[in-house]
N, C-alpha and C positions, 0 to 999 in steps of 0.2 A: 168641164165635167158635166151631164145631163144632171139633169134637177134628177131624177129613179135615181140615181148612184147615190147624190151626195143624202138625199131622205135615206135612203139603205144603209148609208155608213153610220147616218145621225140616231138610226133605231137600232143599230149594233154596237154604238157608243150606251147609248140610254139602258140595253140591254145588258152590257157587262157592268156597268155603275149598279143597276137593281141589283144583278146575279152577287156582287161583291158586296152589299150592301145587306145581304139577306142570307147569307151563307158563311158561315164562321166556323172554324177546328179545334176543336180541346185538344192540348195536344197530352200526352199520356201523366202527364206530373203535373197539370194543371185540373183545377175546379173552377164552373166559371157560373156566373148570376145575370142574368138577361132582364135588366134594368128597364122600367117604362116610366118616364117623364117621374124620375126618382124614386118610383115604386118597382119593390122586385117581385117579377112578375112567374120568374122558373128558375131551379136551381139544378146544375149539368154537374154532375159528378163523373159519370163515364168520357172517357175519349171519345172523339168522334165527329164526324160532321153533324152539323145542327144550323137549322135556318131559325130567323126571326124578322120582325118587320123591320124595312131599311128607312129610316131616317128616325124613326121612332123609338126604337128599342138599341141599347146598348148594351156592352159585353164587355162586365169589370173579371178577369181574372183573378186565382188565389192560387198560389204553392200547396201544391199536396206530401213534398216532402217535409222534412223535419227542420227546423226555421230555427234562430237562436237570435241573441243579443249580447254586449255584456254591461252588464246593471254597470252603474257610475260608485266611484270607491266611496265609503261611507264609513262610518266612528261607529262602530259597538262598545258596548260596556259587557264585560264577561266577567263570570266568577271566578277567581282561585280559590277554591276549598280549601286545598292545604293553609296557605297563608289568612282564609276568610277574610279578603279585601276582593275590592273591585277592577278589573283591569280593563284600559282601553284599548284597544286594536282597529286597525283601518285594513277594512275586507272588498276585494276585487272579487265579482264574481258573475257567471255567466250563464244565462238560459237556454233550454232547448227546448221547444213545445211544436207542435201542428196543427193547423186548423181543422177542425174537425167540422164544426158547421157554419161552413163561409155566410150563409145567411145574416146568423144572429153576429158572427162577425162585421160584417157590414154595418149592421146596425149599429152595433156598441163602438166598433171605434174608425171605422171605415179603410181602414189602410195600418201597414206594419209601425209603420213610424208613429203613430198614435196609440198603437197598442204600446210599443216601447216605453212611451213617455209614462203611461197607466200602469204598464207592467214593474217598471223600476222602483215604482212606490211600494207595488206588492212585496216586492225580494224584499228590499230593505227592510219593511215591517215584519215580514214574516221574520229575520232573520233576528231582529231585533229582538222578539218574543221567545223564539226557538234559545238561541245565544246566554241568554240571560240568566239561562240554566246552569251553564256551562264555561269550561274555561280554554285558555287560550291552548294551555296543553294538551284539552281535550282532542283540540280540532289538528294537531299534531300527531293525535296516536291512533290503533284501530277503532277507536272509537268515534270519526272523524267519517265513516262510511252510513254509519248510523242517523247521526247528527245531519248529513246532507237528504238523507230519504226524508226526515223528518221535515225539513223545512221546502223540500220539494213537494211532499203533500198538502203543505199545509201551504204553500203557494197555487196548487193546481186547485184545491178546495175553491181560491178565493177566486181563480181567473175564471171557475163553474158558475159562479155565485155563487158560492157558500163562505158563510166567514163565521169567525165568532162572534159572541155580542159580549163585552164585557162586564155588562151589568150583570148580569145572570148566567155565563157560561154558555148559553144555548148556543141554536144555531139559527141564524139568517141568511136568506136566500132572496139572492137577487137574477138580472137575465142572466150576467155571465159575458164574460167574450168570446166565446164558441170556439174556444181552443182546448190541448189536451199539453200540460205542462209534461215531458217527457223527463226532461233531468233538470237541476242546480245543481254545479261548481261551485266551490273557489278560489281562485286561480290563484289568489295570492293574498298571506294574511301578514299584517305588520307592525309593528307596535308604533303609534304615532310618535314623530323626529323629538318630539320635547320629551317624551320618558324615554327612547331609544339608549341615547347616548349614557342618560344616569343606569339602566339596564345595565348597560356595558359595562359602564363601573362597577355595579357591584358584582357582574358575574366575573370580572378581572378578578379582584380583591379574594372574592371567593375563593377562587382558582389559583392566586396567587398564595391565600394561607396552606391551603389544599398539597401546596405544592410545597412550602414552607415544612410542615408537618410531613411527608413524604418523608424529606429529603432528611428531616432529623430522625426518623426511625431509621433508616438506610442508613446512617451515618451509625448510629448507635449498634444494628445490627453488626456491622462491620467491623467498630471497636471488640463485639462479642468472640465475633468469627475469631479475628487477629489474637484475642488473649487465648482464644482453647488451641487455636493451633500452634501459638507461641509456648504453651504449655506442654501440649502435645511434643512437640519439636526436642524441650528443656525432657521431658519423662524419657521419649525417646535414645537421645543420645547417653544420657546417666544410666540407663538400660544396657545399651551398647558398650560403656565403656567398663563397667560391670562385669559382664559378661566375657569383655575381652583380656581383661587384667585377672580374670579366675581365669580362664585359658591358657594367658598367658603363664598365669604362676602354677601350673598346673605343668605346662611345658616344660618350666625350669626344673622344677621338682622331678619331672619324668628325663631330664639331660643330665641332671646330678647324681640322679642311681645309674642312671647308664655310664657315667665316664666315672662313679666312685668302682662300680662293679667291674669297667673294662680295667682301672688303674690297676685296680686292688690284686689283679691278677698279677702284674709285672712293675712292683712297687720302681724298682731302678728303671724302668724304663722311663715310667709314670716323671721321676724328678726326670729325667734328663729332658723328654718330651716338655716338661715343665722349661727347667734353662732355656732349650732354644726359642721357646715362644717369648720367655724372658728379652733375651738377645735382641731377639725379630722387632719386638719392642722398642728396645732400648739403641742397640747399633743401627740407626738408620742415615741412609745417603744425604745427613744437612748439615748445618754450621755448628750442630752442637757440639763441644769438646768435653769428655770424659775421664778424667786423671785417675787410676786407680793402681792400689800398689801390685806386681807380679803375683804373689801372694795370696793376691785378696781372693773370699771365697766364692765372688761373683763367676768370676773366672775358673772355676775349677775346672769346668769342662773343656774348655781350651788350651789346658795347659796339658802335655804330653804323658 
């Protein structure tokens, strides 16, 4: 190959190592900080192509979307008001923030994983303060949307630099790690394994007397029911049978004028109609045997 050739290739070498060396892309989600011998020297918010000196200046990227963590589980102490004791509970929970000024970011913690370790102190303490107010059933009911804005401000305060001062209530400000705390979760709240189990117990017991008492009104009820309709049943039928025995003797009464008033018309007929029912009675198809004199005056109608 002539010496012109391979110089041409070795200055078209030299040439795309500058060009890649000095020319860099934001790409549309990213912010980026063009770094000089560890001083930041410009800070790229927009997309875009953008050149800087090649070997000298460096280009640390940041996420411009919305970033999260999730804090490590920790012991709170919360209030029960009702009962006025102390409760402990172990809280999972998890953050959502964005950087907002990668700069001051840089500076204060340089990378995510260092803000995490900075930021996990913050949750816990916030929550710690916030919590303390509060009880375990608080964070169970709609009051538990409340409670999360509270300790999401008062985490976003502190990752501004601003915090409280406890001596005085005021406020102190510091640089901050140039993020914007967006939300706190959390994800899962639980009463530590050594009260769990005694928990259990007593809301059994509870639930067990609960259930106890239930079951002896029901029972009682029942006895109630069973005597008024057993009563009911007893009024009913004395009712009924009242009512059917005046019927019925009502009926007799109404068959005795009729068969005195049809008799009384045709007295002879009346006995004889009388005899044969006798007879019908008496002479029937069985083993009974009946000895009576010719004479007798059972027989008078059968005798010629």
């Amino acid at each position: 190959m002539p010496t012109f050739a391979i110089k041409l290739v070795a200055v078209l070498i030299v040439l795309l190592v500058l060009i890649g060396g000095t020319l860099f892309i934001v790409p549309q989600t990213s912010q980026a900080l063009v770094v000089q011998f560890g001083e930041i020297v410009r800070v790229i918010r927009e997309p875009g192509l953008n050149v800087k000196i090649p070997f000298i200046q460096n280009v640390i990227y940041f996420d411009k979307r919305i970033l999260g963590f999730e804090a490590q589980p920790a012991e709170f102490i919360t209030r029960n008001k009702a009962m006025d004791v102390d409760e402990r509970v172990v809280i999972d929970a998890f953050v959502r923030y964005r950087i907002t000024d990668p700069k001051q970011f840089y500076k204060a913690v340089k990378n995510e994983e260092n803000l995490n370790s900075r930021l996990n102190s913050i949750v816990v303490s916030s929550m710690r303060r916030v919590l303390g107010n509060h009880s375990l059933a608080d964070l169970l009911s709609n009051e538990r949307d409340g409670i999360m804005r509270e300790i999401r401000d008062t985490v976003n305060l502190q990752a501004q630099g601003v915090a409280l001062t406890e001596a005085n209530k005021g406020m102190r400000r510091s640089e901050g790690f140039g993020i914007k705390v967006v939300d706190v979760r959390i994800v899962r709240a639980d009463l530590p394994e050594d009260i769990s189990q005694s928990t259990y117990e007593r809301m059994r017991k509870n639930f067990t007397k609960e259930a106890q008492r239930f079951r002896a009104e029901g029972e009682e009820q029942a006895l109630e029911i069973r005597a008024t309709a057993e009563r009911q049943r007893t009024e009913i039928l004395a009712n009924a049978r009242r009512d059917a025995e005046t019927v019925r003797g009502q009926g007799d009464a109404l068959a005795s004028r009729i068969y005195a008033e049809a008799f009384g018309k045709d007295p002879t007929f009346f006995r004889f109609y009388r005899s044969m029912q006798a007879y019908k009675k008496t002479l029937k198809a069985d083993d009974t045997t009946i000895v009576l004199s010719p004479d007798d005056g059972f027989l008078r109608e059968l005798n010629p």
